[in-house]
C-alpha positions as CSV (number, residue, x, y, z in Angstrom):
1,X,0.0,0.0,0.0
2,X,2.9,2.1,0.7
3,X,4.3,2.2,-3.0
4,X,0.8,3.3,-4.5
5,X,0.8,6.3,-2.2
6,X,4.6,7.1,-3.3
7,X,3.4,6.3,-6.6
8,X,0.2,9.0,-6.0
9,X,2.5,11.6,-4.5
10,X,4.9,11.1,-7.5
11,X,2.0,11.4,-9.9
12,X,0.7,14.8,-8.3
13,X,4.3,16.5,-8.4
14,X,4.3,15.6,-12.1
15,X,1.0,16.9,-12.8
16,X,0.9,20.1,-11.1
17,X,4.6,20.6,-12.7
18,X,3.4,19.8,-16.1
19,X,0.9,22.0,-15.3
20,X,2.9,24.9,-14.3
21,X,5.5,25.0,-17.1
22,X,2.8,24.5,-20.0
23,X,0.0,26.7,-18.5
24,X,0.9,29.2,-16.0
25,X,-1.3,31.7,-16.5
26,X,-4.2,29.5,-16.4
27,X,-3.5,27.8,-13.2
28,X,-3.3,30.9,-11.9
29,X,-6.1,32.4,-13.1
30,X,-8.1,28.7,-12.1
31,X,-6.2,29.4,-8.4
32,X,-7.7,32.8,-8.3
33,X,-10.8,32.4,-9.6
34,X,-11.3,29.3,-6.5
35,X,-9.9,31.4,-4.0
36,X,-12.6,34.1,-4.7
37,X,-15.3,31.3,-5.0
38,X,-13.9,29.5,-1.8
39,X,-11.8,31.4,0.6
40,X,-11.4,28.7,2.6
41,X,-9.8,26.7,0.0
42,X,-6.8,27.3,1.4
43,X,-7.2,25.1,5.0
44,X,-6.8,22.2,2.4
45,X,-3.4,23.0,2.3
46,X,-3.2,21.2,5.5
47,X,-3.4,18.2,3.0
48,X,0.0,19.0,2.3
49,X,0.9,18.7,5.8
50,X,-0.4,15.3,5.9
51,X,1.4,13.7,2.8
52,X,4.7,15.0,4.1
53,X,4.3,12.7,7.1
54,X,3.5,9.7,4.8
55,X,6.3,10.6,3.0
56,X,8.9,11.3,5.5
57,X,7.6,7.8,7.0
58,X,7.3,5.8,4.0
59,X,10.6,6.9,2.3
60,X,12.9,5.3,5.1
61,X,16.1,3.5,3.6
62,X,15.5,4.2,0.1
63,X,17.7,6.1,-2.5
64,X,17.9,10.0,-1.9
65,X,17.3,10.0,1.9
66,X,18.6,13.5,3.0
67,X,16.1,15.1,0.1
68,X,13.0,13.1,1.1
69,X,13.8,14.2,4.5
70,X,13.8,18.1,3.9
71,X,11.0,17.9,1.0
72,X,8.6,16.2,3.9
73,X,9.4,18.4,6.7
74,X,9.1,21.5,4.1
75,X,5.9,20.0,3.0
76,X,4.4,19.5,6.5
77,X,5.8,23.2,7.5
78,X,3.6,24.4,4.6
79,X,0.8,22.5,5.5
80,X,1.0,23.6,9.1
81,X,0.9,27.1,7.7
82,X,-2.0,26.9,5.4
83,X,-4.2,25.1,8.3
84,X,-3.3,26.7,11.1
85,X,-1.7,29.9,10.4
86,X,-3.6,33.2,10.6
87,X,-5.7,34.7,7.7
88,X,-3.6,37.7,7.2
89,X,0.2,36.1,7.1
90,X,-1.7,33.1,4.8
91,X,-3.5,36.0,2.5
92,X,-0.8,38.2,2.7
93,X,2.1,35.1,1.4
94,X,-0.8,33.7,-1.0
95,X,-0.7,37.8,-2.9
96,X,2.9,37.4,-3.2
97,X,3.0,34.3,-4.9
98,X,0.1,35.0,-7.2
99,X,2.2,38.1,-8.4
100,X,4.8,36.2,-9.7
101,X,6.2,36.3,-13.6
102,X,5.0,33.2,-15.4
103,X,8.6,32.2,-15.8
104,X,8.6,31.7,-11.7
105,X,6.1,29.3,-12.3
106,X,7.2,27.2,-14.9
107,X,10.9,27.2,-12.8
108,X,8.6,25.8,-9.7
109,X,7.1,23.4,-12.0
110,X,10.8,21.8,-13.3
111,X,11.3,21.6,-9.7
112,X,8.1,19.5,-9.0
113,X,8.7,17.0,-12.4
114,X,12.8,16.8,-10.8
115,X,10.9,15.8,-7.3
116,X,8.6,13.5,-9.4
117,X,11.4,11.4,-11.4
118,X,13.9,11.6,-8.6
119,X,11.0,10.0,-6.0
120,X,10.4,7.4,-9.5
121,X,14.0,6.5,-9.7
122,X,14.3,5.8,-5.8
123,X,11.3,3.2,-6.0
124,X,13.4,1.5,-8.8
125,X,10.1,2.6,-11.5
126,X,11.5,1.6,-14.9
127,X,14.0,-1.1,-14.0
128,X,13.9,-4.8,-14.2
């Protein structure tokens, strides 16, 4: 069971970095448009939280330790932050990043397809 969720988690980087070098002006428009739909959207960050723990737990002894290590701990940090942290620092951070150049997105998203075939490589996916 553990695999499929590293498998899940290594799906979602590649998706949402796919995502954010081919189209990042329409993510962000689709992340603006839901956050003025749904302000409280953003609690499901704490989602974030919660597959940093599975993966800090379920990455133990394979390849790439020290990454999986800081990637988890940043992720749960984040999700902490998007749960539990207070409207204006969450609103105020959530501005910043929606006023990026499209080029800070797509660089973001060839960080989260590296993450993706780096966490694909250390389950042995593609090897006999």
């Amino acid at each position: 069971m553990g695999i499929i969720v590293l498998f899940f988690i290594a799906g979602l980087w590649m998706a949402d970095g796919i995502a954010l070098i081919v189209a990042p002006e329409r993510m962000i428009a689709t992340l603006r448009q839901s956050l003025i739909v749904a302000p409280g959207f953003l609690k499901w960050g704490g989602l974030a939280g919660l597959l940093g723990l599975v993966l800090l737990a379920l990455t133990n002894g394979i390849a790439y330790q020290p990454l999986w290590i800081v990637v988890s701990i940043t992720m749960v940090a984040k999700g902490i932050f998007l749960y539990a942290g207070s409207d204006l620092w969450r609103l105020r951070i959530v501005k910043w990043c929606l006023e990026r150049e499209p080029v800070d997105y797509r660089l973001w998203g060839l960080g989260l397809c590296t993450l993706s075939i780096l966490l694909l490589d250390a389950m042995n996916w593609g090897r006999n």
